[in-house]
Every structure is written in structure tokens, then in C-alpha cells.
C-alpha positions in Angstrom: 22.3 23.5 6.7 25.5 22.1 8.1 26.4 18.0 7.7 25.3 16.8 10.9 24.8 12.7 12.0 20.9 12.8 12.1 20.0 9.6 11.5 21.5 8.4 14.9 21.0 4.9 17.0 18.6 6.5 19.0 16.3 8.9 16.3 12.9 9.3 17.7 13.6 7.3 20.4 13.3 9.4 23.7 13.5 7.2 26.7 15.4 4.2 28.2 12.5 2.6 28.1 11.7 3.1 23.9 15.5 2.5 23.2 15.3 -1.0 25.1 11.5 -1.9 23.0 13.2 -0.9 19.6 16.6 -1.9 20.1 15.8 -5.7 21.3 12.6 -6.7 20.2 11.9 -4.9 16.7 14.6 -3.7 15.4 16.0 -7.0 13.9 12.7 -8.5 12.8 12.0 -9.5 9.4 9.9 -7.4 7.4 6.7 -8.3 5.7 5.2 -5.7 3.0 1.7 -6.9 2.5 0.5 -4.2 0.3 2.8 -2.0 -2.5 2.8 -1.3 -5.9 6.8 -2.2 -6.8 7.3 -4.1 -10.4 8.0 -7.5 -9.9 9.1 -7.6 -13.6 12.4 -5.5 -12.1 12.9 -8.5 -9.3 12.3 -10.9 -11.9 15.1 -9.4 -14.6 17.9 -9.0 -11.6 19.5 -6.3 -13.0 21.4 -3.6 -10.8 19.5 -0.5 -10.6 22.6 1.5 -11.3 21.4 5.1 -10.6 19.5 6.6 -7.5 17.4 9.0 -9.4 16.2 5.9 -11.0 15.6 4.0 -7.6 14.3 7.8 -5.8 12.2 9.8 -8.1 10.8 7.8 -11.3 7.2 7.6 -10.0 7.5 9.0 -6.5 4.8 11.2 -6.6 5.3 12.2 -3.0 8.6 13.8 -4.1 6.9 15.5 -7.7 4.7 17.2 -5.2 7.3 18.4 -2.8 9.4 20.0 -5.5 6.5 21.7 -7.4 5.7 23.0 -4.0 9.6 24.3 -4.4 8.9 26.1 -7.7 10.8 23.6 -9.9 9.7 23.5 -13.3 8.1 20.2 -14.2 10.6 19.4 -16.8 13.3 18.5 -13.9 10.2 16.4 -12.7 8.5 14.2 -15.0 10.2 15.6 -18.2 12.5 13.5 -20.3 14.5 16.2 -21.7 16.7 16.0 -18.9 19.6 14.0 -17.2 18.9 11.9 -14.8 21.4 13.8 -12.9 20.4 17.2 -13.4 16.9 15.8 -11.7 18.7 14.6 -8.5 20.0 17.7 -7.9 17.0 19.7 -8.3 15.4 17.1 -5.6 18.3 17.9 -3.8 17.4 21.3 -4.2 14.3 20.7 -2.5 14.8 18.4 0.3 16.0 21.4 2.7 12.4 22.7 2.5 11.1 19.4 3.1 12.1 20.1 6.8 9.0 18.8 9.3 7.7 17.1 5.9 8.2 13.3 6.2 9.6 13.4 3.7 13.0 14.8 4.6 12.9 11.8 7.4 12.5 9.1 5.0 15.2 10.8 2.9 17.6 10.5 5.4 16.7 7.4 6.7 17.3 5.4 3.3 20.6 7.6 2.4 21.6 6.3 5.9 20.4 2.5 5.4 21.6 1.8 1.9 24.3 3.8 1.5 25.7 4.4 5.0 26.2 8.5 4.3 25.1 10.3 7.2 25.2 13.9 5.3 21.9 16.4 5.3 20.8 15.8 1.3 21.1 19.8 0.1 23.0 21.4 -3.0 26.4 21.2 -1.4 26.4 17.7 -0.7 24.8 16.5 -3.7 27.6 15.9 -6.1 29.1 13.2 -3.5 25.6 12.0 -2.6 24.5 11.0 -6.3 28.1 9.2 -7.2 28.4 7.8 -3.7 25.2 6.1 -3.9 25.0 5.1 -7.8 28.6 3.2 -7.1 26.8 0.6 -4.4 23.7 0.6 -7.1 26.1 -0.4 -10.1 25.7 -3.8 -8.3 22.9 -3.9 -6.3 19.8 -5.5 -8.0 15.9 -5.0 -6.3 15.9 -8.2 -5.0 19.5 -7.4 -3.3 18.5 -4.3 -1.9 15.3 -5.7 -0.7 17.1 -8.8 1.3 19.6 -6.1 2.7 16.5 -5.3 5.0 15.5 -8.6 5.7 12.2 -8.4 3.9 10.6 -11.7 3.9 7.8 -11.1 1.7 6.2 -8.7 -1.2 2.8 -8.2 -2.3 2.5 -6.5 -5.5 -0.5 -4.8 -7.0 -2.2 -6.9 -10.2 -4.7 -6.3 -12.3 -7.2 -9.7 -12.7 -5.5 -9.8 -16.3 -2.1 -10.0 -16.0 -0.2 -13.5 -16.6 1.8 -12.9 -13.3 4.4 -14.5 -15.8 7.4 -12.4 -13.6 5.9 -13.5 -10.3 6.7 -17.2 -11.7 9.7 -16.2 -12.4 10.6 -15.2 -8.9 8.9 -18.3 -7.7 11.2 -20.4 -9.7 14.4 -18.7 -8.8 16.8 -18.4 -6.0 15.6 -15.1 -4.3 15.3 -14.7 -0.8 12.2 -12.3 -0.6 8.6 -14.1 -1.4 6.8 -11.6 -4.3 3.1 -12.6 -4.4 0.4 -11.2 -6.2 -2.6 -8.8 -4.7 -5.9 -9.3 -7.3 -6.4 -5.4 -7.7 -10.2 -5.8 -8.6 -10.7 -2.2 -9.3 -10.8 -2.2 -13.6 -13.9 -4.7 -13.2 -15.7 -1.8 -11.6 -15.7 0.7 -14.4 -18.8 -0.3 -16.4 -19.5 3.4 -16.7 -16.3 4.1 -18.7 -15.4 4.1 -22.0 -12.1 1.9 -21.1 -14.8 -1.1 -20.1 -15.3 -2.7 -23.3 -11.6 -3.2 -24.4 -11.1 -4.2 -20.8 -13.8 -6.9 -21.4 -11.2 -7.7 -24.7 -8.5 -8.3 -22.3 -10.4 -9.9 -19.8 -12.0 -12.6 -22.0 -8.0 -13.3 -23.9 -6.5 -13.8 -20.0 -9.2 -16.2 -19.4 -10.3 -18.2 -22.4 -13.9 -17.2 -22.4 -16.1 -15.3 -24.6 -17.6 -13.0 -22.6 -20.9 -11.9 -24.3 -23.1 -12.1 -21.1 -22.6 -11.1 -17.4 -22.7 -15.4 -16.5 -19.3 -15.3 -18.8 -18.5 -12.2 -17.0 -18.5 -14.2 -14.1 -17.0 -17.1 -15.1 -14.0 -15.4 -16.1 -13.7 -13.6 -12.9 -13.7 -16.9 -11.2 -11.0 -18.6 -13.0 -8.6 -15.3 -12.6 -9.2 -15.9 -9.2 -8.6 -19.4 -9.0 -5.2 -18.7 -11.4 -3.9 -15.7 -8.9 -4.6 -18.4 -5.9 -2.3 -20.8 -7.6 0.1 -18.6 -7.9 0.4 -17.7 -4.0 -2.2 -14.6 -3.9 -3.5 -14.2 -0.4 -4.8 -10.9 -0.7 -7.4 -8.9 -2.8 -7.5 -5.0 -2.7 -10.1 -2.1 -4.2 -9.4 1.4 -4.4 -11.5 3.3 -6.5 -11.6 7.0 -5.4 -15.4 8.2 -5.3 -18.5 8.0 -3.8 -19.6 4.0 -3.3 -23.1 2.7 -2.7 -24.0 -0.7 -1.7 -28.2 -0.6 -3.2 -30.4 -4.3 -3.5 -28.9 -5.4 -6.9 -30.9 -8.9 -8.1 -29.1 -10.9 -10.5 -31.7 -10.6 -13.4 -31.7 -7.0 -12.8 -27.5 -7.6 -13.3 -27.8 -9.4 -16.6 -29.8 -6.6 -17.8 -27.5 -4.0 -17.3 -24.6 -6.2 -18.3 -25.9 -6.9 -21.5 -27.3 -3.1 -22.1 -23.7 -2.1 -21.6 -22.6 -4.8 -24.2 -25.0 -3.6 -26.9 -23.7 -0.1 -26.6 -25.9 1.9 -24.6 -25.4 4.0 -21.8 -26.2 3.7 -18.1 -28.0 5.7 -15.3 -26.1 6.3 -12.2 -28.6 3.3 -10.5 -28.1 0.8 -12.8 -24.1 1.6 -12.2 -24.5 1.5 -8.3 -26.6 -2.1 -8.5 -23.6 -3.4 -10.8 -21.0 -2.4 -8.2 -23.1 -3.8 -5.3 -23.9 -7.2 -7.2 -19.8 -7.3 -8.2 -18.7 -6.1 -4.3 -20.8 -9.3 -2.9 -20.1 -12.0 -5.4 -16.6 -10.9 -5.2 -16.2 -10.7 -1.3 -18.0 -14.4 -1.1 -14.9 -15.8 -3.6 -12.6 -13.9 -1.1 -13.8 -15.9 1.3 -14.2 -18.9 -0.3 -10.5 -18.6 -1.0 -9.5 -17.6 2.7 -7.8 -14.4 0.8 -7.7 -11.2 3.2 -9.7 -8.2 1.4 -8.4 -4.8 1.4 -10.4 -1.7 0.4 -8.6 1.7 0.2 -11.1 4.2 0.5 -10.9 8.0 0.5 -9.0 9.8 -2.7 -10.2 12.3 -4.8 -7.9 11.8 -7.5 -7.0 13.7 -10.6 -7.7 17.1 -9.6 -5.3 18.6 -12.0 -6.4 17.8 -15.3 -3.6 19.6 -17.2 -0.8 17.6 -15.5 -3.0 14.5 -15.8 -2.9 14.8 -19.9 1.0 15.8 -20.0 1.9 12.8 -17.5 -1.1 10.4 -17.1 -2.1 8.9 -14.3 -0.6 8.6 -10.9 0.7 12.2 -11.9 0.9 13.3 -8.1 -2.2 15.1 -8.2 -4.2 13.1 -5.6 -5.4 14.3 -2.6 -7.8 13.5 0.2 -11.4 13.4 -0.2 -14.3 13.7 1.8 -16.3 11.2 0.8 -19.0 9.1 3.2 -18.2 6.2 3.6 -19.7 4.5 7.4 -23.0 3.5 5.5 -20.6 1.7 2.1 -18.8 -0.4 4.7 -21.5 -1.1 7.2 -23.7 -2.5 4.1 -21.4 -4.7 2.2 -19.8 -6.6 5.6 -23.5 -6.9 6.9 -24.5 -8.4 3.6 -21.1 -10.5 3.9 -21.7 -11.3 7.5 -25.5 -12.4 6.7 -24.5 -15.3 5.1 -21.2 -15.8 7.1 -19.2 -15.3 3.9 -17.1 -12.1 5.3 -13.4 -12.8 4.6 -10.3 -11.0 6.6 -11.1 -7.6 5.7 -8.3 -4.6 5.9 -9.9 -1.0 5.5 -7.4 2.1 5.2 -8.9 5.5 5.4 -7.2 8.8 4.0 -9.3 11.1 5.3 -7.9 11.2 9.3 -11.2 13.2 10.0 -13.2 9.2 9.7 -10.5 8.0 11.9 -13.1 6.7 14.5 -15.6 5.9 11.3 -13.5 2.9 10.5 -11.8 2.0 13.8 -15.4 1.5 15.1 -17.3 0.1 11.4 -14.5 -3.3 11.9 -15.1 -4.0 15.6 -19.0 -4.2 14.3 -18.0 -7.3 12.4 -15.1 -9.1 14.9 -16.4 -12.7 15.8 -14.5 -16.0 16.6 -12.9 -16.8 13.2 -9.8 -14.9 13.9 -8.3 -12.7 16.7 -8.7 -9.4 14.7 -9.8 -10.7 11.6 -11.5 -7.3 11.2 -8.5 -4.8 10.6 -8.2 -1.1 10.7 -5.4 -0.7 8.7 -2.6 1.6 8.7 -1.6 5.5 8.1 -2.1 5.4 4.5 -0.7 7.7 1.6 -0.8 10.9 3.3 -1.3 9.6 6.6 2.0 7.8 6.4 4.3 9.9 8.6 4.9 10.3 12.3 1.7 12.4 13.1 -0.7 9.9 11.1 0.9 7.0 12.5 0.5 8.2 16.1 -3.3 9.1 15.5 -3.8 5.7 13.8 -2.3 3.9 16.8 -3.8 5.8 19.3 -7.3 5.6 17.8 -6.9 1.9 17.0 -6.0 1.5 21.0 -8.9 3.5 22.5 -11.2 1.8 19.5 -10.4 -1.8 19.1 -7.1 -3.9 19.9 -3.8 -2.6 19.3 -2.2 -6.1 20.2 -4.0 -7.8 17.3 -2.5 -5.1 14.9 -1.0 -6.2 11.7 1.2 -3.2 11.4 3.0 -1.3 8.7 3.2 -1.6 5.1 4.9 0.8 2.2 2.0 1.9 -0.6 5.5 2.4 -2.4 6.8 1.6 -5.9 10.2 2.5 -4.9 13.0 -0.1 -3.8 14.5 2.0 -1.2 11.6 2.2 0.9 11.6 -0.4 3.4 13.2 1.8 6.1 9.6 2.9 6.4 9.0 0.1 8.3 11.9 1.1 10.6 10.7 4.4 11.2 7.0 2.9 12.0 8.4 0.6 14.5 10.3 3.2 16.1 7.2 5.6 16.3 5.2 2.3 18.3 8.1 1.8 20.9 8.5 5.2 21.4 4.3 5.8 22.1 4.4 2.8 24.2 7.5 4.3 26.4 5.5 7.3 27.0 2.9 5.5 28.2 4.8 3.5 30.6 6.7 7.1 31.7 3.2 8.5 32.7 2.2 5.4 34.6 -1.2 4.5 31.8 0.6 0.8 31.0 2.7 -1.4 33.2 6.7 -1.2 32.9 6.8 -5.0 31.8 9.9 -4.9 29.0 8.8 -8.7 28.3 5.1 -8.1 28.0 5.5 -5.1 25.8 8.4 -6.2 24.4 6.5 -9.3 22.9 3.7 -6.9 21.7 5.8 -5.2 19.9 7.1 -8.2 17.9 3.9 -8.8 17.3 2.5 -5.8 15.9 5.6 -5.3 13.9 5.7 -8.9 12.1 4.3 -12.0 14.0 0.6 -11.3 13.6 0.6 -10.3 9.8 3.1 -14.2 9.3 -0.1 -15.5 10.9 -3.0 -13.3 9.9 -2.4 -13.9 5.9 -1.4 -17.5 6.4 1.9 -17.1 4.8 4.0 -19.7 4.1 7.8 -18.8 5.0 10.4 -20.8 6.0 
């Protein structure tokens, strides 16, 4: 593959009309990443990054998949018996076959946005590639790279117990990018696992109470909450992969099982389900109490590969979509939210694009007058996430619900070099809106699409989640 200037002014871009939507009225917003799992200890510590194949591949599990799909062996991979650089070069190896994979466009766009080089990542260009780019990371530190691309604000991925001591840290500091905490609920979920009672452990040492009954179990839920709200937290999120229910779960019924899980014994599927249904309720009525937006990823089946599982652990890259119902799950919790009017901003990302219209129609169920779209179809998630996905999403959102009261694009990603995502989503919206106007199905109003646009890409998630930026 010869070197060629892909990543040009004007990539995806195909009319007048999308160049002039992109070029003046997104392309130079701020960004806001409301939802991904990047370490905000590495923000915290300021450190330079100092290597790509640090910043690219440790924990890209969209990349692991690619190059198995290649044939490389796994020690190039996840293995630590190799050189950093010997892994670049086998994903260098790869990206050629990535071709019509997104990810050889997101590979391109961040080799052209960080490191201005505008060569096609293969074998014979990856010798300049991987010391070109590790010279501007000797000196570049997360929070550098992430103010490079004008992102505004962060929201990590937290688990109820951690002490968000980093997050205080950036608080404290002088860093341009906000990093706020998400309350991940999904560990107090798992009373069927073995991992439950040392979870309790931790659970009951992050909140000073002895939890011996599901009251304290509560309790200490509440004050995590009220501890992540102090500390800027705006959003929750779920994401358990499997089959949910949402059955009648009374409280007495609750304490039961609570305290037949303390004493040792096992449960019954049932008891399991009217846990989680008690738990999804009580928790979405604190998420509204607190004015926090609720997320709920739904859709994986994860771990399919059990032997990579137990050499790597989890997030091992061996995820994949599930088919799972979901329709009744969703329309059952927000009715029982909406009941009492106690249901909070709610985001819901599918991954399976077949329930497309599922959740586009389940959210416009529960609209009202609290917020212009408080009820959000979120975006192309995980595998979803490329040009295909992102056009389906916007085009089912359109004919579905209101694509003007869109919050837009977020990463998923625990990589720094990311954020051109956002680029490449805002590029895919101008361009689907320019086709429209070419065929005559919108008006050719630069100003009124033009301030949709802005919208969609950053102005209604600054006001949906209430954040406060300069």
C-alpha cells in the first residue's frame, strides 16, 4: 500500500454543503466525553506517556481482536515476554487488513491528529511511525494530549468503592480537562457470585458501616452516593451482560434474601431476579433524587472464550453481541420509575443493532415536560461505533424520536488517543445531513442546520448533565 495523504481536510465529507456544516460549525467545538473507561490515576500522576504502544494497544481490545483475526500469536498481544516495540510492529502488521474495518480509520485519524504523519500504518512505514510518535509522547502527559483536542470534560467509570482519591487530585490541580466520576453500579448486582461477600468487605471499609443486614446494605449505598455527588458525579451507569428481569420484589421479601445470602446459602434464580429489581428501583429513585443522568448499557454476551479469559482476565477481547430481550426490562423499571415520578435522565445504548427501533421507541414512551429529551437513545456503542452504526443510530433516532435533542458521541475508550472519534462522528452527522439537503428531504438553511449541528455535537450534553464549565 503506497503512502498516500488519506486523512485529508475534506475525509468523508462529500459535498459543499457537509464541508461548510463540518468545517464552521463543528469542527472547532469543544468536546465532552460523558462516558469512558480511561484511568484518572494517569491524569492525576502527569507523567508523559512516552511510548505509543503504551498509549495504542495496552487494553485495546478492539485492536487484540483484529490482529488475532491476522493470525498473530497472542504473545505479540497480551504477552509480556515481548518489547513493546516488537508489539507495534506486529499491529502494524495488521492494520493493512483492517481495510473497511473502522479500525484502520481511527488509526489514521489519530496518527494524523497527534502526530501530524500522514503515512498508511503498514510494515514499511513502521520503523518511522513508532519513533516519530514516541518523540512528541516523551513529553506529552494524558492530560496534555487530552487538552490538544479541546476536551472540556471526562467521565470515568467507578466502582461505588473507590476513594476517587485521583479524581481529587485533578480537582485540585491546574488541568484544563474536568475528570468526574460515573457510579458504575454493576458489582452491587452480583449476589449470585462468589465475589459478593468480599465485595460486601470492601463495601462496608469505603463506607464505615457494618453491613450485616440489607438496611446497612442500603445505607452504605446511600452514603457512596452522596460521597461520588460531592465529588462532581453527574452520571450513573449499569452494564451487566445477561438476561434482566424487573419481577414485584417487597422489601421483607429483600431482607430475606439478603440475609440468606449472608449466612451462606445459596439462591434460586427468583430470589436473584427480586434482588436486582428491588436494587434497580431503590437505585434509580437516588438517581433522581440526586438529578444524576442514568445510563444502562445493555446487550453483551461476554466471555465467550474461556481459555483466553483465564490466561488474560477480564476485558480479554472476547465480547461480543448478544441477543438478549430486553423491551419488557426497560419498559418495567421506567414504568415503575415513572409511577411515582422518580425517573431520572435516562441514557440506554444497545449493541445489538437488530433492537435498533426496541430502544429508540421504549425512551419516547417515557418523554414528558422535565427536560427536552430527557429520555435518550444513546449512541453507536462498542461495536456499533463506526460509520455504518453511527449512520443507522442517527437515522433510526430521526425517524423514531428527535435527532435535535441528541446528546451525541462519546468514546467507551480507555485509550488517550481517542478523542478523534468524536471528529469522525461529527463528520459522519454533517455529511448525512448534506445528503439530505442534496435530495431535497430537509431545507438548505446552513444557519438552521448549522446550529443543529452544534448542538448535537456539544451544546445539549453542557446542558443535559448540568455541567459546570467555565
Amino acid at each position: 500500500m503506497k503512502t498516500s495523504n488519506f486523512i485529508t481536510d475534506n475525509f468523508i465529507l462529500q459535498s459543499e454543503i457537509a464541508k461548510t456544516l463540518y468545517h464552521d460549525f463543528a469542527k472547532d467545538l469543544p468536546i465532552i466525553d460523558y462516558h469512558n473507561h480511561l484511568s484518572p490515576q494517569l491524569i492525576a500522576e502527569d507523567k508523559p506517556i512516552r511510548n505509543i504502544t503504551d498509549a495504542w494497544l495496552n487494553g485495546d481490545h478492539y485492536k487484540w481482536r483484529a490482529m488475532r483475526a491476522n493470525g498473530i500469536d497472542e504473545i505479540y498481544i497480551t504477552g509480556s515476554a515481548t518489547s513493546k516495540k516488537e508489539k507495534f510492529l506486529k499491529w502494524a502488521e495488521t492494520v493493512p487488513y483492517t481495510l473497511r474495518n473502522p479500525l484502520f480509520h481511527w488509526t489514521h485519524l489519530e496518527l494524523k491528529r497527534y502526530f501530524n504523519i500522514d503515512d498508511i500504518l503498514q510494515p514499511s512505514s513502521a520503523e518511522s511511525i513508532y519513533e516519530s510518535a514516541n518523540v512528541i509522547l516523551e513529553n506529552k502527559t494524558p492530560a496534555q494530549l487530552l487538552e490538544d483536542l479541546k476536551v472540556e470534560v471526562v467521565c470515568t467509570t467507578d466502582d461505588p468503592v473507590d476513594d476517587l482519591l485521583y479524581h481529587q487530585q485533578i480537582a485540585n490541580g491546574d488541568f484544563y480537562t474536568k475528570v468526574l466520576p460515573t457510579f458504575r453500579a454493576d458489582a452491587l448486582f452480583f449476589i449470585n457470585k462468589e465475589t459478593f461477600s468480599n465485595y460486601l468487605i470492601k463495601l462496608s471499609k469505603a463506607s464505615a458501616i457494618k453491613i450485616n443486614s440489607f438496611d446497612a446494605f442500603l445505607d452504605a449505598i446511600d452514603k457512596r452516593i452522596a460521597f461520588f455527588n460531592e465529588q462532581g458525579c453527574r452520571l450513573s451507569d449499569f452494564g451487566v451482560g445477561e438476561e434482566l428481569r424487573i419481577v414485584d420484589a417487597l422489601k421483607d421479601d429483600v431482607d430475606a434474601i439478603f440475609s440468606k445470602k449472608l449466612s451462606g446459602e445459596d439462591l434460586i434464580q427468583h430470589e436473584v431476579d427480586q434482588f436486582r429489581s428491588f436494587l434497580f428501583v431503590y437505585l434509580g429513585k437516588k438517581y433522581y433524587e440526586y438529578d444524576w443522568v442514568q445510563q444502562y448499557h445493555l446487550g453483551p454476551i461476554r466471555n465467550n472464550n474461556s481459555r483466553l479469559l483465564n490466561q488474560i482476565g477480564l476485558d480479554a477481547g472476547v465480547d461480543s453481541i448478544g441477543d438478549f430481550p430486553m423491551a419488557e426490562f426497560m419498559s418495567n423499571l421506567f414504568n415503575k420509575l415513572e409511577s411515582t415520578n422518580q425517573l431520572a435522565k435516562t441514557i440506554t445504548y444497545n449493541l445489538n443493532p437488530s433492537q435498533n427501533e426496541v430502544f429508540a421507541t421504549m425512551m419516547g414512551n417515557f418523554q414528558n415536560s422535565d427536560y427536552p429529551g430527557k429520555m435518550q437513545w444513546g449512541s453507536g456503542w462498542w461495536f456499533l461505533d463506526q460509520k455504518d452504526g453511527m449512520e443507522k443510530q442517527l437515522n433510526c433516532l430521526s425517524n423514531m424520536g428527535l435527532l435535535s435533542r441528541f446528546v451525541g458521541m462519546l468514546t467507551d475508550s480507555r485509550s488517550f488517543l481517542s478523542f478523534p472519534r468524536h471528529e469522525y462522528f461529527r463528520r459522519i452527522l454533517c455529511n448525512l445531513l448534506a445528503e439530505d439537503v442534496k435530495q431535497g428531504l430537509i431545507p438548505n438553511d446552513i444557519d438552521f442546520l448549522g446550529k443543529m449541528v452544534q448542538d448535537i455535537c456539544y451544546y445539549n450534553a453542557k446542558n443535559y448533565f448540568g455541567f459546570k464549565l467555565n
